[in-house]
Structures are given as structure tokens and as C-alpha cells.
C-alpha positions as CSV (number, residue, x, y, z in Angstrom):
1,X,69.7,41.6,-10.6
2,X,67.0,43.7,-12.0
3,X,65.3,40.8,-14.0
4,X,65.0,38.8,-11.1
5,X,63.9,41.1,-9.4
6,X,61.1,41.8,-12.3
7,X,60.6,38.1,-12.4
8,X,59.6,38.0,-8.5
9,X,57.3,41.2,-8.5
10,X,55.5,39.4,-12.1
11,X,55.0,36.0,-10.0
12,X,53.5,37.6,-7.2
13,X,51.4,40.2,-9.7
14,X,50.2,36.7,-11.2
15,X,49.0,35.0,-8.2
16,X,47.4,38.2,-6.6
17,X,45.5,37.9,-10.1
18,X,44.8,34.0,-9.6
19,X,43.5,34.6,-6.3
20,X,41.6,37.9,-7.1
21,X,39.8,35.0,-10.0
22,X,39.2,32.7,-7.5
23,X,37.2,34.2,-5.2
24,X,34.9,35.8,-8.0
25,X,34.8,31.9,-9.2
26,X,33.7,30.9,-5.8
27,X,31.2,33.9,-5.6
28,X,29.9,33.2,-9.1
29,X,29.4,29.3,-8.1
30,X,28.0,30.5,-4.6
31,X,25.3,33.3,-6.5
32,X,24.7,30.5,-8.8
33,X,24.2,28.2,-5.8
34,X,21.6,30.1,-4.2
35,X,19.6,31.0,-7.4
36,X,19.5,27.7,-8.6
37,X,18.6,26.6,-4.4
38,X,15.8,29.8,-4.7
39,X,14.6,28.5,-8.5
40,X,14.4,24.9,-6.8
41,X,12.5,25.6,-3.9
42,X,9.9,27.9,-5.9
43,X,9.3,25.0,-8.3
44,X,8.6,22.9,-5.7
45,X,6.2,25.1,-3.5
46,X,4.8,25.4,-6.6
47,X,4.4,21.8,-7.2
48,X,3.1,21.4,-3.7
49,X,0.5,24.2,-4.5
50,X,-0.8,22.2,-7.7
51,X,-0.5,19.2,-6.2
52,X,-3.1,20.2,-3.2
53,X,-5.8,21.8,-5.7
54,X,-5.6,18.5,-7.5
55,X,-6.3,16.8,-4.3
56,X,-9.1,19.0,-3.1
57,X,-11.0,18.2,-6.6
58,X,-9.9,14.5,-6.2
59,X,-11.3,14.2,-2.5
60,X,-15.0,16.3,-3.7
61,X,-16.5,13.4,-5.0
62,X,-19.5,12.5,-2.3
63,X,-22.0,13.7,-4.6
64,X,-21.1,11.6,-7.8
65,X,-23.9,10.2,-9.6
66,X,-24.5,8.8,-12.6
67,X,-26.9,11.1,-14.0
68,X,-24.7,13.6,-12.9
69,X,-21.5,11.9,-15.1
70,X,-23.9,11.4,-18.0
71,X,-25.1,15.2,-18.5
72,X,-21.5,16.6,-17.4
73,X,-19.7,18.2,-20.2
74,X,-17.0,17.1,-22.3
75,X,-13.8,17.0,-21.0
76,X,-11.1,19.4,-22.7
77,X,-9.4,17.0,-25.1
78,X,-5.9,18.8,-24.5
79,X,-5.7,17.0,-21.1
80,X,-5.6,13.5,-22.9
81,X,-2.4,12.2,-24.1
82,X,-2.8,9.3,-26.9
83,X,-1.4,7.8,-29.6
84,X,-2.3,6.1,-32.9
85,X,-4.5,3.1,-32.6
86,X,-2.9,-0.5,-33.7
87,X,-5.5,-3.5,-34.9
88,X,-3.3,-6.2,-33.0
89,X,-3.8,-3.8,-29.8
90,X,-6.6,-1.4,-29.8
91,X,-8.9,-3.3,-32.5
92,X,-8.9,-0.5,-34.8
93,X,-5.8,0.7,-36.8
94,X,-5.1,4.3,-37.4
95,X,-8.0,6.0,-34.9
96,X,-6.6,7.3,-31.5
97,X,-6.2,5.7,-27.8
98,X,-5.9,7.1,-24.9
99,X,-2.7,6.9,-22.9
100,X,-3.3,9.4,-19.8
101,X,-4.8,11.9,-18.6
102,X,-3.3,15.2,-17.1
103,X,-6.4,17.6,-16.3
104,X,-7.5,18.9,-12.9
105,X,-11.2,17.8,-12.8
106,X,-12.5,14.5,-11.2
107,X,-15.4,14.3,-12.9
108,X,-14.4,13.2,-16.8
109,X,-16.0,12.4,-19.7
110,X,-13.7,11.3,-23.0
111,X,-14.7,12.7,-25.9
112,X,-15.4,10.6,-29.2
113,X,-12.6,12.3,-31.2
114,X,-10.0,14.4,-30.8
115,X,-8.0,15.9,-33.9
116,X,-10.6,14.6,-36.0
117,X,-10.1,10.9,-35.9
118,X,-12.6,8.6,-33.3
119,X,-11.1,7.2,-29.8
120,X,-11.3,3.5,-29.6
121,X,-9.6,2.3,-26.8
122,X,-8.1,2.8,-23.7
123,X,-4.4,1.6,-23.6
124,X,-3.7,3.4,-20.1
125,X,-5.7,5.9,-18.2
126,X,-4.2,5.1,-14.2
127,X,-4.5,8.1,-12.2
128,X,-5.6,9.5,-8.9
129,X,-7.3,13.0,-10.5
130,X,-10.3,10.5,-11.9
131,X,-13.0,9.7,-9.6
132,X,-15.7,9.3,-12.3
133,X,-15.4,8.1,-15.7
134,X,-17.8,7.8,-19.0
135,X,-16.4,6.1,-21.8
136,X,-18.5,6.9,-25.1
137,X,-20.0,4.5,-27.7
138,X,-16.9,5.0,-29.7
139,X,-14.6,3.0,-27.9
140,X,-14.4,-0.4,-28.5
141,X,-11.8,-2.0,-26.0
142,X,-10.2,-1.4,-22.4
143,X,-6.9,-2.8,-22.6
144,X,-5.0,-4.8,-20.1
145,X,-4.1,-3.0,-16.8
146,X,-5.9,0.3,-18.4
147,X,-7.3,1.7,-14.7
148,X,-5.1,-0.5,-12.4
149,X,-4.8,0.9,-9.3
150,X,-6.8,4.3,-9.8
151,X,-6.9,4.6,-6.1
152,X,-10.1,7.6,-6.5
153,X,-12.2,6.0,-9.1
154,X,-15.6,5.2,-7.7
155,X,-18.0,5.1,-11.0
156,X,-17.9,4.1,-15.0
157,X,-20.3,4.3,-17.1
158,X,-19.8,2.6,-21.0
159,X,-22.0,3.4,-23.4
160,X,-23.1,0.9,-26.0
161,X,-20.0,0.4,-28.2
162,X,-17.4,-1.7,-25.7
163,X,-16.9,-4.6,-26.4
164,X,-13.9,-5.9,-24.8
165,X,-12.2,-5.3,-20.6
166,X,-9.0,-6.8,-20.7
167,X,-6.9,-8.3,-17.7
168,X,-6.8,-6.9,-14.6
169,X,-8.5,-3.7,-16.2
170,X,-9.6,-2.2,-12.4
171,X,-7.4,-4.4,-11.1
172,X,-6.8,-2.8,-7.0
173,X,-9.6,0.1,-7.9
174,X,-10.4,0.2,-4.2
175,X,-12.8,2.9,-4.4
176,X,-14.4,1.9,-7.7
177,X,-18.1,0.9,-6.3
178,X,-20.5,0.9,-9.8
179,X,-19.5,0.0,-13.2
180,X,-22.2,0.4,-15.6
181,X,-21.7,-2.2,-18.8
182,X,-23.7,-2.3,-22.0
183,X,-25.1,-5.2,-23.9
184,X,-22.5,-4.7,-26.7
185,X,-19.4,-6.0,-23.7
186,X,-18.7,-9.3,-25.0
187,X,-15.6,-10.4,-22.5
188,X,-13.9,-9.2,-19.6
189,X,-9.9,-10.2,-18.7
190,X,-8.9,-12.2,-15.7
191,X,-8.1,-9.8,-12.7
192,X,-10.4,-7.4,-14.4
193,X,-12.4,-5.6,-11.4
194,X,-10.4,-8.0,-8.1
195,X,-9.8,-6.0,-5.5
196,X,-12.3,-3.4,-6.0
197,X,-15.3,-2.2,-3.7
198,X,-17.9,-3.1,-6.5
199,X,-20.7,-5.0,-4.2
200,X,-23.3,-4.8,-7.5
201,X,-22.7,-5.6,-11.1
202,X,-24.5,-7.1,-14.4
203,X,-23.0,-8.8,-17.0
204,X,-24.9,-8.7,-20.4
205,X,-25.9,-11.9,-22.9
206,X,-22.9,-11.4,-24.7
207,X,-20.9,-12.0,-21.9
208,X,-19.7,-16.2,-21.9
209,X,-17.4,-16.7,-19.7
210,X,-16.2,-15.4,-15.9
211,X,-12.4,-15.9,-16.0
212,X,-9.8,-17.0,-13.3
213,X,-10.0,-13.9,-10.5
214,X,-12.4,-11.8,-12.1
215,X,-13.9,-10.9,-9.4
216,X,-10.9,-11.9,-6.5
217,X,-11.3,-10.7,-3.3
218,X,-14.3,-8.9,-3.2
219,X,-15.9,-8.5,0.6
220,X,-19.8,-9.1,-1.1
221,X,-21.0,-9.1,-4.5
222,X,-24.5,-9.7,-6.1
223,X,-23.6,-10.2,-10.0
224,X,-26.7,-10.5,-12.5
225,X,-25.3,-12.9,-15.6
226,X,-27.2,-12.8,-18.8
227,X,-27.9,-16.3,-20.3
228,X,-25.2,-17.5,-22.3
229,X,-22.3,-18.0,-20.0
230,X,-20.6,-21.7,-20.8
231,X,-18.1,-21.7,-18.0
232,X,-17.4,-20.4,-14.8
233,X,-13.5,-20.5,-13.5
234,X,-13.2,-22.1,-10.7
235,X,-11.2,-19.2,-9.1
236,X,-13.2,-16.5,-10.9
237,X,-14.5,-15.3,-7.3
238,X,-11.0,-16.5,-5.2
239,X,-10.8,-15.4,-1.8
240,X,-14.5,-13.0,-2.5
241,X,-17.1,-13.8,0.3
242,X,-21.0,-13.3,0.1
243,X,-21.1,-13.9,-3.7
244,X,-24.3,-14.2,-5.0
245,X,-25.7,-14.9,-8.9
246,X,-29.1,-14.1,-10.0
247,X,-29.5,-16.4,-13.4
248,X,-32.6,-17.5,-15.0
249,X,-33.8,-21.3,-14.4
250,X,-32.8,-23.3,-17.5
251,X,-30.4,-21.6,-18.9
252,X,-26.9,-22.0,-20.1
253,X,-25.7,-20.0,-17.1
254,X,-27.7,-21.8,-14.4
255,X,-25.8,-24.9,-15.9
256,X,-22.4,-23.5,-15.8
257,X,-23.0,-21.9,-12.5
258,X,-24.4,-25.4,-10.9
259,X,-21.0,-26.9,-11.9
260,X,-18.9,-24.6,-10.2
261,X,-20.4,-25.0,-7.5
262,X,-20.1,-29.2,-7.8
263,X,-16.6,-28.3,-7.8
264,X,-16.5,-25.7,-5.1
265,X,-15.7,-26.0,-1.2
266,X,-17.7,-23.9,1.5
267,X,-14.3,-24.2,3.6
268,X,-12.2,-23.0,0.7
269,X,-11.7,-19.3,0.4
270,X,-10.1,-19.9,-3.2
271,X,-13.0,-21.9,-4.1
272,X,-16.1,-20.2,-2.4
273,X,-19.9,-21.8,-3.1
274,X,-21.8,-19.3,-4.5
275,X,-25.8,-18.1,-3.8
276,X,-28.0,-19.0,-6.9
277,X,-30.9,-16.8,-7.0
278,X,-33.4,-17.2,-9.5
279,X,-34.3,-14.4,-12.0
């Protein structure tokens, strides 16, 4: 009689125990709960906090000139992220390219090398913090899809030393008004600056070709061409309106520009005539 009676009062000793566990479990998982709820939410206000100083300097850009992007200083090479340059992608092997860009400012000017070793391309730099850009002299190619839609970029400036924009580099830039290209560009990429707000541009001697939607849907564009360009794609300037060249009489380009336009409709958006202006 007495062990059972020992064996009841250790069962119920057991599960007052279990019990007594349980709800400090539950308490535990609830404290835990809220302080990971509390961590969650102060991350995110933080966030929210970055995220509106980085819109403030993005949306400051009324006063961005080019004089004012040439004599800015340096940006901090800490807010790049890059990688090591590849001959098959970048043109150069064992330099550095760019592959984003984290910093606060709007305003940005790469710097020729970082850790030593000279930046030669631009593999990806797509973000909305840029709203001006200068790529130096030592960069030598602006790889495919580099800037594409960089909602906030309105201006880039190369200096001499590019000589290559691949496909669809600006490619839905919306803001991007002025690109300034040196003589050293040799080829831009299908795509590169469509759907872009860039109503001005000049393309240097180098340059001998305008590939297939190069300049897509643009609402007006005056393009100066150098005098070497040997073909003209016939949907180079698809679905653009007001699209005029200024070439030199006599020259290769006049010659190339002429037949597009042999082959071009004035009723076809994907095919628009273009206006010849003499240099």
C-alpha cells in the first residue's frame, strides 16, 4: 500500500515538474519572440532611415554638370565591389572591374585603381544611388547590360581610353540625358542607350557601325557621326521619332546613311526616315 501510494504522489511530483518546465518553455519562446520581433523592427526602421538618406542624395541632382562631375573628387574606392579582370570578358586579364557600387553619394567618379592594380571595365554598375558618372582613361570596355536600367543616371562622361559599350549598356536609363564619348570608342552594342532620354549625342571616327536598336525608342535625337561608318541597321533607330544625323557630304557615312534611308518607310515606326543635315 505504501509504494503505491509513493508511486502516485512521484507521478503527480513529476508532472507538477513538467508543467512548471512548460510554461518557463513557453515564456522563454515568448521573451524570445518579442526580442527577436523588437531586433526585427529596429533593423528595419533602420533600413527605412538609410534607405531615405540615400534617396534624398539620389533626388539632389538638378544642378549636375559636367564641369561639376569633372573637378568632383574621387570617389572612396571601399564603396566599389569588383573582381579580377578576364581578357575573354573585360579585355584585360588580371587588373580589376567593377561589379557595384554601395556608397551614398550621387555624384561618382571611379577611380583608376584600387589595391594597386588599374580598373578596366565595367562588368555591372546598375543602381539607383548614381545620378552622375565619370569613367576614367583607364577603362577600356562597358560590358553588356553594365547600367541597365539605372533609373537616376542623368550624365557620363568617358575619358579617352574606352573603347568598347557593349549591348544594351543604358539599356531603359530613362533619366540618362548626356553621354559624353571620346575619340578612342570604337563600337557600341545593340540596345546600348534605347530607351533613354538622350536627345543629343556624337559618335567619334572610330565609330563604324550603328547596330540593330541602338538608339530604340527615343522621342528626338540629333546624333553627330564621324566619317567612317559602313552600315547603318535598319532598326538601329526602331520605334525613335525626330531622328536627325549631321554627316559630312562625301563621306563613308553620308553613303551608309543615304541607304538606310532607301530602305526606310516614313509610315513605319520600326523603320523611321531619318533627317540628313550636312556638317
Amino acid at each position: 500500500m505504501k509504494k503505491k501510494i509513493l508511486l502516485v504522489v512521484t507521478v503527480i511530483m513529476t508532472a507538477v515538474s513538467l508543467i512548471a518546465c512548460g510554461d518557463s518553455s513557453e515564456k522563454s519562446k515568448e521573451t524570445g519572440v518579442h526580442k527577436s520581433s523588437e531586433s526585427t523592427s529596429s533593423k528595419t526602421e533602420q533600413n527605412r532611415s538609410e534607405e531615405d538618406t540615400t534617396k534624398e542624395v539620389n533626388n539632389d541632382v538638378s544642378d549636375i554638370t559636367e564641369e561639376k562631375l569633372r573637378s568632383h573628387p574621387e570617389t572612396d574606392a571601399s564603396y566599389f565591389k569588383t573582381t579580377t579582370s578576364r581578357q575573354s570578358m573585360h579585355g584585360v586579364e588580371g587588373e580589376i572591374a567593377i561589379t557595384g557600387y554601395e556608397g551614398p553619394d550621387s555624384m561618382v567618379v571611379i577611380p583608376e585603381e584600387i589595391d594597386g592594380k588599374k580598373v578596366v571595365a565595367i562588368e555591372y554598375l546598375g543602381t539607383e544611388n548614381i545620378a552622375a558618372l565619370l569613367v576614367p582613361k583607364s577603362v577600356i570596355r562597358v560590358c553588356e547590360d553594365a547600367f541597365m536600367s539605372s533609373y537616376n543616371l542623368k550624365l557620363v562622361v568617358f575619358e579617352e581610353g574606352i573603347n568598347s559599350i557593349g549591348n544594351g549598356a543604358f539599356l531603359a536609363c530613362r533619366k540618362l540625358e548626356t553621354v559624353i564619348l571620346p575619340e578612342t570608342l570604337e563600337s557600341i552594342g545593340a540596345t546600348a542607350f534605347a530607351s533613354t532620354a538622350i536627345n543629343k549625342i556624337e559618335l567619334p571616327d572610330k565609330i563604324k557601325e550603328i547596330p540593330q536598336y541602338a538608339f530604340d525608342s527615343l522621342e528626338e535625337l540629333t546624333i553627330t557621326v564621324g566619317d567612317n561608318i559602313e552600315s547603318v541597321n535598319i532598326f538601329a533607330f526602331n520605334e525613335s521619332n525626330n531622328i536627325t544625323i549631321i554627316v559630312k557630304e562625301g563621306t563613308k557615312s553620308m553613303e551608309a546613311i543615304e541607304k538606310y534611308n532607301k530602305e526606310a518607310s516614313p509610315d513605319d515606326k520600326e523603320t523611321p526616315l531619318l533627317n540628313i543635315q550636312n556638317k
